[in-house]
N, C-alpha and C positions, 0 to 999 in steps of 0.2 A: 281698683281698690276702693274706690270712692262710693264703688254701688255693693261694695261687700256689707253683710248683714253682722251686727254684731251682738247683739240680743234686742230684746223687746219690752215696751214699756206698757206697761199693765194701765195706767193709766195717764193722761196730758199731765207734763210736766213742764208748767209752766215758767214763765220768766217776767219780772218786775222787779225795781232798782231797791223800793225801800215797800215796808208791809204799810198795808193802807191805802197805797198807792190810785189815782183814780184814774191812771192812764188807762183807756182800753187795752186790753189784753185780748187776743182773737182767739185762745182755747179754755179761757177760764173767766169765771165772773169774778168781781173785785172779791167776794164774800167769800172766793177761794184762798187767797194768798192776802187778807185781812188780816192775820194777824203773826202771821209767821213769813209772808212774803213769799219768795221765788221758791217754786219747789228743783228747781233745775241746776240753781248757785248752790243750793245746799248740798245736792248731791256731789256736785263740781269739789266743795269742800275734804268731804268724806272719799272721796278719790284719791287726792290729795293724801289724806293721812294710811289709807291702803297701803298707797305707792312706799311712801317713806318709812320704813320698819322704828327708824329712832325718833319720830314727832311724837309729842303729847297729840296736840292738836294740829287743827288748823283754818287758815284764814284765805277766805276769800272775798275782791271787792267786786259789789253787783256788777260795774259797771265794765268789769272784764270779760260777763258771760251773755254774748247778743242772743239768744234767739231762744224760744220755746221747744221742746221735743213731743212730740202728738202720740197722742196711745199710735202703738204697733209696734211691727221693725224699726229699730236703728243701725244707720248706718255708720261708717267712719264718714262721709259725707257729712251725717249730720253733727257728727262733733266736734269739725273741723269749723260748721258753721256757730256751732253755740262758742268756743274757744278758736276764733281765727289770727290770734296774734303769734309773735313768736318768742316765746318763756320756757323760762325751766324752773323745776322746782328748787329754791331756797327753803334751809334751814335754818332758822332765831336762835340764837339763844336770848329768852326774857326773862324778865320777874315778873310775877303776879301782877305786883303795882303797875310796869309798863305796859301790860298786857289790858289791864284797865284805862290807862292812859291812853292806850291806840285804839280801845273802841268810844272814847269819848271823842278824839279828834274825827274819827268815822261822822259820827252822827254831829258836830258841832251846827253847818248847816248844811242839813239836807236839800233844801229848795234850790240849794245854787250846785252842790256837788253831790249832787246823789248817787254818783259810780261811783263814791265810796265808801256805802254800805257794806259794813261785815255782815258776811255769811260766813258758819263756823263748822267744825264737827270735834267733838272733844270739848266745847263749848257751848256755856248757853247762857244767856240774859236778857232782863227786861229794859226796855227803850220806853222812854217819856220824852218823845219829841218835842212837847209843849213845855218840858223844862227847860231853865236856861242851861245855854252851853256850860257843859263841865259838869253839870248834873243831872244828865240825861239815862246815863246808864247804870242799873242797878241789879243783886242777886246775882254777881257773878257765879259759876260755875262750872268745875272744870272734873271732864270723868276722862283723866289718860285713857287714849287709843280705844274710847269705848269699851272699856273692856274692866268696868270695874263700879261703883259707883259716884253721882253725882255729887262734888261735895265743894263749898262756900272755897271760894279760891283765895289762897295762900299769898299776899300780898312781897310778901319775903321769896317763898320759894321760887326755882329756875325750871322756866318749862322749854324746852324744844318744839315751836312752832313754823309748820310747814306752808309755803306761801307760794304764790308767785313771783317772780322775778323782776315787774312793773314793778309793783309794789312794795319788793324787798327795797327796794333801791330809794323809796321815798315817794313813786307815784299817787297820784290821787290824794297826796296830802298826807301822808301813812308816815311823817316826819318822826314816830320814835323806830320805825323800819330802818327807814335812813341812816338814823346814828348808831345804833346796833350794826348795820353795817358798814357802815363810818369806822367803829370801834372795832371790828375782827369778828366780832361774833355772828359770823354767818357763813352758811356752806352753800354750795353750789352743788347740787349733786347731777347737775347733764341730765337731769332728769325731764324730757319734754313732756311741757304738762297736757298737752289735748292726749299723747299716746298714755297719759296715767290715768286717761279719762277712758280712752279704748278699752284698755286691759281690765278696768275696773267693771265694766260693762260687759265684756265678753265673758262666755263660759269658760270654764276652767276645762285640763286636757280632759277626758274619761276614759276610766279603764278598758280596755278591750276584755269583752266577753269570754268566756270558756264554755 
């Protein structure tokens, strides 16, 4: 199974913890993933909200997705190796306001904990690293399941956010995860999340011909 082909990546899809980043990266130059960061975590995200039919969005932390994917085939091998932990997908329920609240504790310091940077899908914001903590993230933005458009996020309203299971629970610092599911408002749906990474990546059945 390991050497099964699961579709193909048109282009390197790289991986770095936070945008900016000045680690060498071995398939992409810094000027790639400058200002939007990992193209690999983001996709990782966007799997994520595929998988779960009832998520607005969803979150994921850099520091959960090891390894880059190189133009070609991919395998389940290789997705085993970019997500090699063992998680399942959790469902949030948040407010707006919390949902701002846990992408500021994300970024609070990055130099000490940078696995956990948000990467999103159904989500988008601008990061000012060089602000002080708690004023770092700004232009929230939230377009439910992509499927609609982008609009200044609701500080009141209750969104269903899809995640991983590390982090549902509080890892990486993601302490309004924590109390949310401290407080009930979380699901567990058995969902393993490297296989929401497979099926997101693999072709879908095709009709047989006539």
């Amino acid at each position: 199974m390991r050497e099964t082909v699961i579709g193909k990546a048109a282009g390197n899809l790289c991986m770095v913890r936070l945008p900016g980043e000045g680690r060498a990266e071995p398939l992409c130059s810094r000027a790639e993933t400058y200002a939007q960061g990992a193209h690999v975590t983001t996709l990782v995200a966007k799997a994520f909200l595929a998988r779960e039919g009832s998520a607005d969005l969803a979150i994921q932390n850099a520091g959960g997705v090891r390894a880059s994917i190189p133009a070609g085939p991919v395998t389940i091998a290789d997705v085993f190796t970019i997500l090699p932990f063992t998680n399942t997908l959790h469902v949030l329920d948040l407010s707006g306001a919390e949902i701002i609240e846990t992408l500021e504790q994300a970024v609070a310091d990055p130099d000490s904990v940078g696995g956990a940077y948000p990467y999103a899908a159904g989500l988008r914001f601008a990061v000012d690293l060089s602000a002080p903590p708690g004023a770092r993230i700004g232009a929230v933005e939230v377009n439910s399941r992509l499927a609609g458009d982008w609009l200044p996020i609701d500080p009141e309203a209750r969104c269903a956010v899809v995640t991983n299971s590390f982090i549902a629970g509080g890892g990486d610092g993601y302490e309004v995860f924590a109390r949310a599911s401290a407080e009930g408002r979380v699901r567990d749906t058995f969902a393993e999340y490297a296989q929401s990474f497979v099926n997101h990546v693999a072709p879908g059945p095709r009709r047989a011909s006539r």
